[in-house]
Backbone as a ProteinNet text record, in pm:
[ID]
protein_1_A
[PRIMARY]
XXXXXXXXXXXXXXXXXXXXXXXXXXXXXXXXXXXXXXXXXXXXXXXXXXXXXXXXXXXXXXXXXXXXXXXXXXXXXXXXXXXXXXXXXXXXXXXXXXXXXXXXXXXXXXXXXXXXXXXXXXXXXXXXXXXXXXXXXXXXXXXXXXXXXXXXXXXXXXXXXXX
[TERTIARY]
1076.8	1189.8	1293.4	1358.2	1453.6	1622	1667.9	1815.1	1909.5	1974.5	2061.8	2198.9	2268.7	2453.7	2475.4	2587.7	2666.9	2671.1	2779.3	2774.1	2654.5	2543.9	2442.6	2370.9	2394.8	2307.3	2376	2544	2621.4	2608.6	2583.7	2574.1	2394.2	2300	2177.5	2140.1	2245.9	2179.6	2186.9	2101.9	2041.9	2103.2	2102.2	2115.8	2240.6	2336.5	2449.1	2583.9	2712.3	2833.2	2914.2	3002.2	3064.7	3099.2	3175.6	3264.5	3143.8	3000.2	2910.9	2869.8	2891.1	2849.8	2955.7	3040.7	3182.2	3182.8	3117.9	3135.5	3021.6	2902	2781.6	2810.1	2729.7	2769.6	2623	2670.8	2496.1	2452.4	2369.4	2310.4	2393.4	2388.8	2464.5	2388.3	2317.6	2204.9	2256.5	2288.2	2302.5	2276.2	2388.9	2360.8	2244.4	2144.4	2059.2	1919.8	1875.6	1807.4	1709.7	1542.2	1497	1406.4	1469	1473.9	1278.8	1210.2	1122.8	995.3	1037.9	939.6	961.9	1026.5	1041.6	982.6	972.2	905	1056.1	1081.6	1234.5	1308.5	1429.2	1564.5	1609.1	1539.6	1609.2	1672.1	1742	1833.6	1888.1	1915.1	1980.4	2184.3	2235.9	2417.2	2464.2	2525.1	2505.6	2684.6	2782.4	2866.4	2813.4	2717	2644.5	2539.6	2537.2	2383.1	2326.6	2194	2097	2072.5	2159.1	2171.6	2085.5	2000.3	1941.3	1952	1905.4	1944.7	1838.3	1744.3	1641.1	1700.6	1639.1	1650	1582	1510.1	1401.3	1414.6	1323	1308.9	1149.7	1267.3	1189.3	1166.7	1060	1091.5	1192.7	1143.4	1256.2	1420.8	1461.1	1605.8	1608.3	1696.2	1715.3	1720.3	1685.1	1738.1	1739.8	1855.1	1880.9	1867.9	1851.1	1817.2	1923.4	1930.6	2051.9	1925.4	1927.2	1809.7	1851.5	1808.6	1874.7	1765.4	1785.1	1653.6	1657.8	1498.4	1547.9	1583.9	1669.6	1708.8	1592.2	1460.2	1355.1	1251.2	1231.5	1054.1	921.9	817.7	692.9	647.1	566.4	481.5	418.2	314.9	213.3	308.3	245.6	276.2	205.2	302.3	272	212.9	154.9	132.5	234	296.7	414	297.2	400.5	366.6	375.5	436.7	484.9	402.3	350.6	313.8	162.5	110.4	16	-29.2	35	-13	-32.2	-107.6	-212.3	-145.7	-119	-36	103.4	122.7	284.2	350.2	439.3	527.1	682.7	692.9	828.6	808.9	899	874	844.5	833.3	804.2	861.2	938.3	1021.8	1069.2	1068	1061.3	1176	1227.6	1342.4	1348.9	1457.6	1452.2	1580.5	1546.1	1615.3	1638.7	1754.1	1821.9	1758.6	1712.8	1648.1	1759.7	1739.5	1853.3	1882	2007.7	2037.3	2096.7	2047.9	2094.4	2004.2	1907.3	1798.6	1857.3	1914.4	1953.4	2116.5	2180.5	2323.3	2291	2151.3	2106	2023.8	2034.8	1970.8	1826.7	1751.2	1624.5	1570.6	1544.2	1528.2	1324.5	1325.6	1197.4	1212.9	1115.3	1082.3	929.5	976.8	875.4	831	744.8	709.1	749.8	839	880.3	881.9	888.6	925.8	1064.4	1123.5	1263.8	1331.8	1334.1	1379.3	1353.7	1263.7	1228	1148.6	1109.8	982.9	873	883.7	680.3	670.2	760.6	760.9	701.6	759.2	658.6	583.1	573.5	418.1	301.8	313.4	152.3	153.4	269.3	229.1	188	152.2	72.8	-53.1	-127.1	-295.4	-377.5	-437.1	-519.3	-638.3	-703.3	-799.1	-905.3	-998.9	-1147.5	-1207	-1232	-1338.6	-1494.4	-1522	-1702.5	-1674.2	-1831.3	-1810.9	-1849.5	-1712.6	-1680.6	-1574.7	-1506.8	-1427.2	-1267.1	-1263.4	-1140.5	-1011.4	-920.1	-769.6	-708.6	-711.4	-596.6	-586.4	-682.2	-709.1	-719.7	-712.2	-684.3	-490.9	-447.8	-336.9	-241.9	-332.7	-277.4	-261.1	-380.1	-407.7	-289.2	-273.9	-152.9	-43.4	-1.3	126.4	152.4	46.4	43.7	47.8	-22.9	20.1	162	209.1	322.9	362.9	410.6	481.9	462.9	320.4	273.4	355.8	347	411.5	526.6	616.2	754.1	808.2	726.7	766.6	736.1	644.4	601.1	703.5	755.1	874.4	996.9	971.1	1162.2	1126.9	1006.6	993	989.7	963.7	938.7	1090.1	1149.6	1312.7	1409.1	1332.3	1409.5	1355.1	1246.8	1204.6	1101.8	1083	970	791.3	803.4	685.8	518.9
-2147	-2064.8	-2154.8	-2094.4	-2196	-2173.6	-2287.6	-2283.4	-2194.7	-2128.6	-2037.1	-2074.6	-2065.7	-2038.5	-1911.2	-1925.3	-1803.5	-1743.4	-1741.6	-1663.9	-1564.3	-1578	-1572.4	-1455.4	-1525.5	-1436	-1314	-1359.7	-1265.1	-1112.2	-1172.2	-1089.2	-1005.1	-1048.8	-1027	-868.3	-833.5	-733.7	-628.9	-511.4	-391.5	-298.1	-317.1	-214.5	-257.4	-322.7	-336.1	-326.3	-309.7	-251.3	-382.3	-336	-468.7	-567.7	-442.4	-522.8	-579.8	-532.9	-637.1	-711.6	-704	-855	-989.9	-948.6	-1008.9	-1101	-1028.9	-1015	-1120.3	-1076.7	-1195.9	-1319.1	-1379.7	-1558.5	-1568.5	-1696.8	-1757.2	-1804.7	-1887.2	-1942.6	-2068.5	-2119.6	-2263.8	-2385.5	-2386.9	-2501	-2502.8	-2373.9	-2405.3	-2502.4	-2555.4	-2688.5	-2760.5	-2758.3	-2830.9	-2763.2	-2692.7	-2594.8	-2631	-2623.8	-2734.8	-2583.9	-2570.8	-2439.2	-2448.5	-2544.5	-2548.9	-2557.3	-2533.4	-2491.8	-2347.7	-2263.2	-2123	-2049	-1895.9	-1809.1	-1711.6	-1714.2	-1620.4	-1651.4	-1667.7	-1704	-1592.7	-1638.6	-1518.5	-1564.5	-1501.5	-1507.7	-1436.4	-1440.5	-1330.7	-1357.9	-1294.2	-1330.4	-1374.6	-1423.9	-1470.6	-1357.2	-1331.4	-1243.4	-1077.9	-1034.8	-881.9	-890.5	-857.2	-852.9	-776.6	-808	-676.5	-717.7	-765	-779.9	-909.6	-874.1	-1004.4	-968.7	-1062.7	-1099.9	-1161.3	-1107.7	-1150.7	-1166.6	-1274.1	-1267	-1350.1	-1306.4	-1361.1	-1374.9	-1419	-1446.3	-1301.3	-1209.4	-1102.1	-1060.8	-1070.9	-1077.4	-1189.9	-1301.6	-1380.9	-1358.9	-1296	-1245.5	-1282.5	-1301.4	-1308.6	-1199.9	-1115.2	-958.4	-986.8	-917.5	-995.6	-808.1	-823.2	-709.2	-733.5	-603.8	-609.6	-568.8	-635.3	-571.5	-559.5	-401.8	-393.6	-387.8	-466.5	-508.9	-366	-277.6	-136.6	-236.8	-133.1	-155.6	-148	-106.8	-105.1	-187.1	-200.1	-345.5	-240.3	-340.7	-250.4	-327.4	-257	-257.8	-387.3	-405.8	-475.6	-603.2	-705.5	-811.9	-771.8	-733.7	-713.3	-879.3	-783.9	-918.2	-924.2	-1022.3	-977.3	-901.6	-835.7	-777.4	-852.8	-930.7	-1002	-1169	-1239.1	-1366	-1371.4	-1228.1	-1207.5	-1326.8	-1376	-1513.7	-1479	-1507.3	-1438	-1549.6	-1677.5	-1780.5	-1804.5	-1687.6	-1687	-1755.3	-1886.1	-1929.5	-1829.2	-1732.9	-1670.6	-1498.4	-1406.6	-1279.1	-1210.2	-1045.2	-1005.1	-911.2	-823.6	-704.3	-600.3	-467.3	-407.9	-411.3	-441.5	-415.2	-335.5	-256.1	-133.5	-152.1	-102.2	-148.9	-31.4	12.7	101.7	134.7	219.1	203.3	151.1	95.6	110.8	261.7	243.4	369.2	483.9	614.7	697.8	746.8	710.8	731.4	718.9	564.4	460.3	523.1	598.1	655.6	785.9	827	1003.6	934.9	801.2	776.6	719.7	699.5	677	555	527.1	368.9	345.7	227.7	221.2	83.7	89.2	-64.3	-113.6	-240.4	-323	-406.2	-466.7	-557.5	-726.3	-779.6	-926.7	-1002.6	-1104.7	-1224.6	-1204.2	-1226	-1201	-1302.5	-1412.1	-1539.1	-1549.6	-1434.6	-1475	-1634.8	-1670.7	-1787	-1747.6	-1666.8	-1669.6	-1755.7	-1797	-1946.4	-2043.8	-2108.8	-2200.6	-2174.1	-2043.7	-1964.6	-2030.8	-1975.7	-1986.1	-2138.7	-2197.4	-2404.6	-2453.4	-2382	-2423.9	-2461.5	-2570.9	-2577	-2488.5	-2375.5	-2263.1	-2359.2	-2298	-2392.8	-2399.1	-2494.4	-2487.3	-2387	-2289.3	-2173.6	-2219.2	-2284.5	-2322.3	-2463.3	-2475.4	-2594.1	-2657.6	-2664.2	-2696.8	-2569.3	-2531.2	-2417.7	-2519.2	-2481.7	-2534.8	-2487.4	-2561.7	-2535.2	-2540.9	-2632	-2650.2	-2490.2	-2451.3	-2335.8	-2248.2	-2213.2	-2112.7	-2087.6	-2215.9	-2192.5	-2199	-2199.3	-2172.8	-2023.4	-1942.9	-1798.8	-1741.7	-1794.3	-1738.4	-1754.4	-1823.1	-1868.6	-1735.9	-1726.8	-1620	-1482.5	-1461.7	-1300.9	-1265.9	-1436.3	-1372.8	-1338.1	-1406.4	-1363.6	-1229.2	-1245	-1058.4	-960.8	-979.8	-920.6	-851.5	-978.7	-965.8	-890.7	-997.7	-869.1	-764	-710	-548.1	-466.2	-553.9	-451.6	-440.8	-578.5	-514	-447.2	-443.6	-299.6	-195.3	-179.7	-50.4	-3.8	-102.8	-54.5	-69.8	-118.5	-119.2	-7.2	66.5	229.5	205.4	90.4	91.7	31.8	37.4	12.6	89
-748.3	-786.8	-853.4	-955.6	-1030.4	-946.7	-931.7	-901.7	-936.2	-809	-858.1	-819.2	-896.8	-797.5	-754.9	-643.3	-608.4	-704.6	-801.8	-915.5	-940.2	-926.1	-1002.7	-882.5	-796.3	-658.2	-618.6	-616.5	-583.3	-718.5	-824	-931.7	-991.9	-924	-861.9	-804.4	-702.8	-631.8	-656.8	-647.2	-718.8	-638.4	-518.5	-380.2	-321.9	-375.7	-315.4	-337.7	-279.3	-337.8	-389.1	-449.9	-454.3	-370.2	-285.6	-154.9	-49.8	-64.6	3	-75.8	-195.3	-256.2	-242.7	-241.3	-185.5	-77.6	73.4	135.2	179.9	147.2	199.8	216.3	291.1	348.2	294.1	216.3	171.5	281.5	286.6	381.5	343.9	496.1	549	485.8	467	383	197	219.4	40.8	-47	-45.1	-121.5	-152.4	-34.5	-1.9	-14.2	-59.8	-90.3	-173.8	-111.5	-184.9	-271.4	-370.3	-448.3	-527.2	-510.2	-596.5	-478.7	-324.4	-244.4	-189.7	-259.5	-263.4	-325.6	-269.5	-350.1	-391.9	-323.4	-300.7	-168.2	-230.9	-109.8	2.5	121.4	158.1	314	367	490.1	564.5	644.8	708.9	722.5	721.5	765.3	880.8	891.8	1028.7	1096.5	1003.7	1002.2	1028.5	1007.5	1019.1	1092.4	1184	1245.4	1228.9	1146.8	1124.3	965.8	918.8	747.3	711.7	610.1	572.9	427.8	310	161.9	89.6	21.2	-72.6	-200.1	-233.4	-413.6	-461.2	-567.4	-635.3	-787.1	-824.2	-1011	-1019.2	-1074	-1147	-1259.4	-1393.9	-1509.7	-1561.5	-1514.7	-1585.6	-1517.7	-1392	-1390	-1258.6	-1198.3	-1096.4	-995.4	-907.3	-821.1	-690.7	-636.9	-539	-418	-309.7	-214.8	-78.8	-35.2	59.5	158.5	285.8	386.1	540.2	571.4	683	809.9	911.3	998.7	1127.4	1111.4	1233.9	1364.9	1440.2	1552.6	1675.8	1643	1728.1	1668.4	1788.1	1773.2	1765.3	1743.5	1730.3	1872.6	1938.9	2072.9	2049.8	1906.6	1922.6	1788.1	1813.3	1697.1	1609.4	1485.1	1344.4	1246.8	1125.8	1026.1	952.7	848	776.4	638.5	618.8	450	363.4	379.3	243.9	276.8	361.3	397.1	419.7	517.8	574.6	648	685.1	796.9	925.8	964	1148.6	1169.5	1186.8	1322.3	1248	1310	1224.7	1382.3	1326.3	1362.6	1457.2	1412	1390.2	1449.6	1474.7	1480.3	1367.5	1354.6	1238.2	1297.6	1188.4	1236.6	1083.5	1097.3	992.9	931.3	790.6	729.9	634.9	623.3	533.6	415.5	320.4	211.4	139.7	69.3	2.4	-184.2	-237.2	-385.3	-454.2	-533.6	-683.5	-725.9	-768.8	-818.5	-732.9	-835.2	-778.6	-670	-692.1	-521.3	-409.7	-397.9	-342.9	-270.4	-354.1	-350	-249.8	-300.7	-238.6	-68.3	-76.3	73.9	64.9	-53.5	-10.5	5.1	102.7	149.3	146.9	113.8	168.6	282.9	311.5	416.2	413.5	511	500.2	648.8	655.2	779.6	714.4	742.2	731.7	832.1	786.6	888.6	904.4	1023.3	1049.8	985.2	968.9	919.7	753.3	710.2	596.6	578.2	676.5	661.4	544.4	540.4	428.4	310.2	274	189.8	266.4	351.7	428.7	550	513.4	593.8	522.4	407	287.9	267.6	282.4	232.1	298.3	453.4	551	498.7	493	503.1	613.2	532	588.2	682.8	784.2	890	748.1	798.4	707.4	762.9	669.9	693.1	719.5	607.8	617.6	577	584.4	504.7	377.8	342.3	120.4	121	178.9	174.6	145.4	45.7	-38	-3.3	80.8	173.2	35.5	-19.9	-160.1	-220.1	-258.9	-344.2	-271.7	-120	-63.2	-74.6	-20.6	-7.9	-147.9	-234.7	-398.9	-337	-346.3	-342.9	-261.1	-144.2	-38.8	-104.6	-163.1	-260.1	-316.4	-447.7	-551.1	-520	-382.6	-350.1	-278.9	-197.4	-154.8	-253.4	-398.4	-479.6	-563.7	-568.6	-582.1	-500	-412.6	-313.1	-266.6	-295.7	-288.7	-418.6	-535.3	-665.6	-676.6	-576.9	-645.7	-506.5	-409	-363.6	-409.7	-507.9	-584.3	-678	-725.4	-856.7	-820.6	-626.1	-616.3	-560.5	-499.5	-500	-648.3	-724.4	-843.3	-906.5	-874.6	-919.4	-1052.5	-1107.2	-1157	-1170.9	-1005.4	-923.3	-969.7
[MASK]
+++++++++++++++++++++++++++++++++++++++++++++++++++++++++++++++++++++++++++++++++++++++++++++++++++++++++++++++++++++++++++++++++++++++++++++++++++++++++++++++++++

């Protein structure tokens, strides 16, 4: 992912008002942000509980997502949607997100199964176990790379409505 500023992130989001764009706390690392082992930035606020903040390079642009985490758990441990990693490190919990637009204004949210932390960046850089043997980790965990990012982009097209 290429380097972004505030400026840039704050001016990003599809699903959000001003006064919450305003309002968001980047993440405390900022600065330090090692932006080129990312698929997309994401975090939660540490000011809102419940609120977390995606933003990615879509078409060349930056889009940034306002995400709100449900207030109920699932029974059984989920996979994430977006990482699909079985020894996930972290919880996974559903977050629901507002459309662009006037959808978005009329209420229609979709959601998703995530990592709560937004880990699935260094979910997939994990070295996958050896499957067989000559079973290629490098080029598996290429593959895990490329769908998170499949992934993640085809939910901001589908909250950006042209999914």
């Amino acid at each position: 992912m290429r380097p972004l500023t505030d400026t840039q992130i704050r001016a990003s989001f599809l699903n959000a008002s001003r006064s919450e764009r305003k309002n968001l706390t980047l993440p405390a690392d900022f600065d330090e942000i090692a932006w080129d082992r990312l698929d997309f930035l994401g975090w939660r606020d540490p000011k809102y509980q419940g609120i977390g903040y995606v933003v990615l390079d879509l078409d060349g642009e930056p889009v940034g997502l306002l995400m709100r985490q449900a207030d109920t758990r699932t029974r059984t441990r989920p996979q994430c949607s977006w990482c699909s990693d079985i020894h996930l490190p972290n919880e996974v919990v559903l977050y629901t997100t507002k459309r662009a637009g006037d959808a978005g204004r009329r209420g229609d949210v979709i959601g998703s199964l995530i990592c709560e932390g937004f880990e699935c960046s260094q979910n997939v850089r994990k070295l996958p176990p050896s499957a067989y043997l000559g079973f290629d980790r490098e080029a598996a965990r290429d593959r895990r790379i490329e769908m998170l990012r499949e992934n993640v982009a085809n939910f901001a097209r589908d909250v950006r409505g042209d999914a």
